[in-house]
C-alpha positions in Angstrom: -1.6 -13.1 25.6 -3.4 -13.1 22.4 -4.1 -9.6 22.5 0.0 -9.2 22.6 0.4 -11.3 19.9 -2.0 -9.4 17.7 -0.7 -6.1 18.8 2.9 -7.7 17.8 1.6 -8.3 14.5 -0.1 -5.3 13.9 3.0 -3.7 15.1 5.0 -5.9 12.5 2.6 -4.9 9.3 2.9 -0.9 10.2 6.6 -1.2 10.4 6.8 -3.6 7.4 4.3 -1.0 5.5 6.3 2.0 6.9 9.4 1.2 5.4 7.9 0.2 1.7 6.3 3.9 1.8 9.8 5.3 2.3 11.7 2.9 -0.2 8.9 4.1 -2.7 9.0 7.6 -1.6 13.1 7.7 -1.9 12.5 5.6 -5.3 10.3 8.8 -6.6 7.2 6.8 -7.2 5.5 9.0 -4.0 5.8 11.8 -2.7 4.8 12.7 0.8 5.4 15.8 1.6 7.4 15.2 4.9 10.5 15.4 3.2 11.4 18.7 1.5 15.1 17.4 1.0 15.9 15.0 -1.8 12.3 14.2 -2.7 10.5 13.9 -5.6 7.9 16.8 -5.7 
């Protein structure tokens, strides 16, 4: 069970660090490439 809980975690930090990318990406301060639309390029 502490193999779950570190997955969970892991899973946590990826999502967390997921969703910074695309605030900073919509906020123009990145730019990806996945989104062609309404991006900064």
């Amino acid at each position: 069970k502490d193999i779950k809980y570190k997955e969970g975690v892991i899973t946590d930090y990826l999502n967390q660090a997921r969703a910074l990318v695309r605030r900073m990406e919509s906020d123009g301060f990145i730019y990806t490439g996945d989104r062609h639309q309404g991006g900064i390029q």
